[in-house]
C-alpha positions in Angstrom: -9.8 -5.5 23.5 -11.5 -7.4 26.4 -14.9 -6.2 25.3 -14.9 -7.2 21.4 -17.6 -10.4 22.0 -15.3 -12.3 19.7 -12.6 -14.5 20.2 -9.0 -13.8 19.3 -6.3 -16.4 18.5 -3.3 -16.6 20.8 -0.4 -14.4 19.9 2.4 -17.3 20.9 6.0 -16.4 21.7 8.8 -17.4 19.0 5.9 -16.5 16.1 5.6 -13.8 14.0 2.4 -12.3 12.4 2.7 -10.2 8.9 0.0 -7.6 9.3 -1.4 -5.3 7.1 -1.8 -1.5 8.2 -3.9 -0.7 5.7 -3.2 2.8 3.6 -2.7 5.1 6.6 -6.1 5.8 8.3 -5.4 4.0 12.2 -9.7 3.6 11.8 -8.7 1.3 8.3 -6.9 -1.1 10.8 -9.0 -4.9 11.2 -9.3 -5.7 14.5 -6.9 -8.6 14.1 -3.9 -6.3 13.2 -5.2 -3.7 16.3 -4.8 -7.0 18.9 -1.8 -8.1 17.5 0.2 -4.5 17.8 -1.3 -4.3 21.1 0.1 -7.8 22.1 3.3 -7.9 19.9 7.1 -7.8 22.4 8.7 -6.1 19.2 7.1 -4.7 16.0 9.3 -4.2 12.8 7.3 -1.8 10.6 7.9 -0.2 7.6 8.1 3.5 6.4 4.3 3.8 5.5 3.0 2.8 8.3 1.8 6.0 10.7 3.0 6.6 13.8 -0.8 6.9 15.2 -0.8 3.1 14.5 2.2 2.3 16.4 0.7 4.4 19.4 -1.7 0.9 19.8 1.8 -0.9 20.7 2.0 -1.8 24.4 4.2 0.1 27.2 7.3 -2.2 26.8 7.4 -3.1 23.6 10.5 -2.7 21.0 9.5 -0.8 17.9 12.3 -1.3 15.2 12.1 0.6 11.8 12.7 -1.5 8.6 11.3 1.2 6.1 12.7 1.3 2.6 12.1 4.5 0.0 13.3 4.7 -3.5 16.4 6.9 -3.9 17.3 6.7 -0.2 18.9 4.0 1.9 17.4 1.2 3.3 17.7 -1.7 5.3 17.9 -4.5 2.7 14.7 -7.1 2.5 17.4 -10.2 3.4 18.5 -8.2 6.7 14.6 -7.4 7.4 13.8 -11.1 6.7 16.9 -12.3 9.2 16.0 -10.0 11.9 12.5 -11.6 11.9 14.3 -15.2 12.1 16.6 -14.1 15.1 13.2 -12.2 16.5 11.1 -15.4 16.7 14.4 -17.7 18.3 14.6 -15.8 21.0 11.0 -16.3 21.8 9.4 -12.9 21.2 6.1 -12.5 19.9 7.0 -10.6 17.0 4.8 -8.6 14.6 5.9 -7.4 11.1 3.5 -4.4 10.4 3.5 -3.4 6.8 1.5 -0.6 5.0 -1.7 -1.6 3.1 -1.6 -5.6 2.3 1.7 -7.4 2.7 0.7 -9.9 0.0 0.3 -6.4 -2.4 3.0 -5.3 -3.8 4.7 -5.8 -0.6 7.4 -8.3 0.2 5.2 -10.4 2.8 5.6 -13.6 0.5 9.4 -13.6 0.6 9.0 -13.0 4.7 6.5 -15.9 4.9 8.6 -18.3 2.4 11.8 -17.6 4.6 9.9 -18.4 8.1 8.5 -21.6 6.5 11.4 -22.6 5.6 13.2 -22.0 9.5 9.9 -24.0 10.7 8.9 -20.8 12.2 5.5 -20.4 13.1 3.6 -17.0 11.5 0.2 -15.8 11.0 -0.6 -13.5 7.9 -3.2 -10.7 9.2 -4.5 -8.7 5.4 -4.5 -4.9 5.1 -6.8 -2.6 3.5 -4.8 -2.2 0.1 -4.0 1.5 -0.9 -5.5 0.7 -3.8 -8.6 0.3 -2.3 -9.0 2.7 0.5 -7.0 5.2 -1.3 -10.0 5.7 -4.4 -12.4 5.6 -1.5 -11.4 8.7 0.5 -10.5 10.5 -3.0 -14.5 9.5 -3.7 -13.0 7.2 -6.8 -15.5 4.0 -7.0 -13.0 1.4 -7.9 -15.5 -0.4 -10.4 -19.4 0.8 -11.6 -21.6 -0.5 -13.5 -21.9 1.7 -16.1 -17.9 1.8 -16.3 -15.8 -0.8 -15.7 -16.0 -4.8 -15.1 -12.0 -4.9 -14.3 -9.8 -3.3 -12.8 -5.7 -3.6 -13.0 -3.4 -2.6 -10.4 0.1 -2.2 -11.6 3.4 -1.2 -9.5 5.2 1.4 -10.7 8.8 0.8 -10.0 11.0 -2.6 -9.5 13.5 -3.7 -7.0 15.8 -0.7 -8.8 13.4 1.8 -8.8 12.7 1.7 -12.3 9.1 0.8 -14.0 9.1 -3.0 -14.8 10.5 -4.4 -18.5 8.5 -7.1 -18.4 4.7 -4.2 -18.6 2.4 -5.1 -21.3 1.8 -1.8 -22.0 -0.8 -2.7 -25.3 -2.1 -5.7 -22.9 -2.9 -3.0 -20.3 -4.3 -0.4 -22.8 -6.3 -2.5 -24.2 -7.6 -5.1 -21.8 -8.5 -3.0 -18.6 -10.8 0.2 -18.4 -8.7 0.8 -15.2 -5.5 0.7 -14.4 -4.5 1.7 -11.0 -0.4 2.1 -10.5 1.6 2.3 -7.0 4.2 3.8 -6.1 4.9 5.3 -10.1 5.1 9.5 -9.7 8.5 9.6 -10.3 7.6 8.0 -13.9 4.5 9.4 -14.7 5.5 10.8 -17.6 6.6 7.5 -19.1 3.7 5.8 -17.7 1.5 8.8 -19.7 3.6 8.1 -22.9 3.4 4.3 -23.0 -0.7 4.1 -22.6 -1.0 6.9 -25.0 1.8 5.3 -27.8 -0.7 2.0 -26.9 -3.8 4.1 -27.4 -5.5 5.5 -24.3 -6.8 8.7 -25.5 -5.2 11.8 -24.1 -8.2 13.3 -22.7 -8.9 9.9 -20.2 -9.5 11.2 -16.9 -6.3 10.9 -14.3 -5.9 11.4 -10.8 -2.9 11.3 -8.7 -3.7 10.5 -4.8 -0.9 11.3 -2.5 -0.6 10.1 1.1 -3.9 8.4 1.0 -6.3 8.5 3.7 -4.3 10.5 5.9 -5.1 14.3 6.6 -2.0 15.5 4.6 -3.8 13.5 1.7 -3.8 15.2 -1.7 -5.5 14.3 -4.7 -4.9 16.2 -8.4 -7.0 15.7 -11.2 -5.8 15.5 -14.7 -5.5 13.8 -18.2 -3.2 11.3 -19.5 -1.7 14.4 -21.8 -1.1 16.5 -18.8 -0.4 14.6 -15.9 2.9 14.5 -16.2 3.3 18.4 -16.2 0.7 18.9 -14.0 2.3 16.5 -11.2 5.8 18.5 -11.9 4.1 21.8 -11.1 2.8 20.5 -8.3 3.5 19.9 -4.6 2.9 16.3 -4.5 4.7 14.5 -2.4 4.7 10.6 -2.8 3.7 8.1 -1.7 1.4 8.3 -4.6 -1.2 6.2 -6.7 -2.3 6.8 -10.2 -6.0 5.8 -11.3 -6.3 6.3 -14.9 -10.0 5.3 -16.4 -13.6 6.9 -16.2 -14.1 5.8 -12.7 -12.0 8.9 -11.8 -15.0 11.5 -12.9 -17.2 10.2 -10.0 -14.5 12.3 -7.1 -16.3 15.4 -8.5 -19.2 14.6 -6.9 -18.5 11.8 -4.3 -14.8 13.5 -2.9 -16.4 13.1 1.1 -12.9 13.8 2.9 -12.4 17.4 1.4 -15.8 18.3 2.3 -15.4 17.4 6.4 
């Protein structure tokens, strides 16, 4: 980093910095987040971020895994959040590297809240969102002007894996021309059902982006009838988002990454 003309804030022992990875891409990574895995003593990351990313990380320092995925166990957020604690008191510079944003549908607020609270010091780096970069390399414009002045993004599962009780579904039918959902394939078909019993026609434009921006990225096209079958009779393997709206007709003609 010694030739970036810019100033970088000191990385202080017994801190800790919540930084975004972004969606996957190590090039998505801010420059803040690339100085502070170079300059981090440990780094707790999650399951989504790529191991190209941690290869920034300097000789000595401790990489500790704190990824949780649906259906499979997990280190618990209250032991990840307590490990971060005991990190900091024993002076280490300490970097919790999440995937995308950590303040997006993430658990970087409950991490930040906790450290406050021990009058622990942190710095909160943001991330490319998924649901930003991801539409980008499938050629999906989040928002044009001749299609869309909002945009929603939704997560598609709780702390018990299952899609929120507390959705909206006729709010979100009817109030944004796109609705972008996280981390939902395993309930696509319910997400399908819901917008179409709330009246999304069944011939809106879906796509299904899988392992965004990386090179095993996969994107399927579809409709809000046959997404559901079409993701079972598929080989997509999450992660995964769902952009649902007219935005998705533009990867046609704007998909860049499959044409490299």
């Amino acid at each position: 980093m010694e030739n970036i003309p810019i100033k970088m804030p000191i990385f202080e022992s017994g801190t800790v910095w919540i930084v975004g990875a972004g969606p996957g891409d190590p090039g998505l990574l801010s420059l803040l987040a690339l100085y502070g895995i170079q300059n981090a003593d440990v780094i707790v990351y999650d399951a989504l971020v790529g191991e190209e990313i941690l290869l920034f990380a300097k000789e000595n320092a401790e990489l500790e895994y704190a990824g949780k995925r649906g259906g499979r166990p997990s280190p618990k957020q209250q032991d990840i959040t307590n490990r971060l604690v005991v990190l900091a008191r024993d002076k280490k510079r300490v970097l919790r590297l999440k995937g995308g944003d950590p303040f997006v549908f993430g658990r970087g607020a409950e991490e930040c809240l906790r450290l406050a609270k021990e009058n622990i010091t942190f710095r909160i780096v943001p991330g490319i969102t998924a649901g930003i970069g991801g539409l980008a390399y499938a050629g999906i414009p989040m928002t044009t002007r001749g299609t869309n002045s909002a945009v929603t993004f939704i997560t598609g599962h709780n702390a018990s894996g299952e899609v929120p009780d507390d959705i909206n579904w006729q709010a979100l039918a009817d109030g944004s021309p796109v609705l972008i959902f996280f981390m939902g394939m395993a309930h696509i078909n319910r997400i399908a059902d819901e917008l179409r019993e709330a009246g999304r026609p069944d011939k809106e434009p879906v796509a299904i982006i899988c392992k965004a921006t990386t090179p095993k990225q996969q994107v399927l096209i579809s409709t809000l009838q046959n997404c559901a079958a079409d993701v079972a009779s598929s080989d997509l393997i999450p992660p995964a988002l769902i952009v649902i709206g007219e935005i998705v007709n533009f990867s046609e003609e704007l998909d860049w990454l499959s044409n490299e």
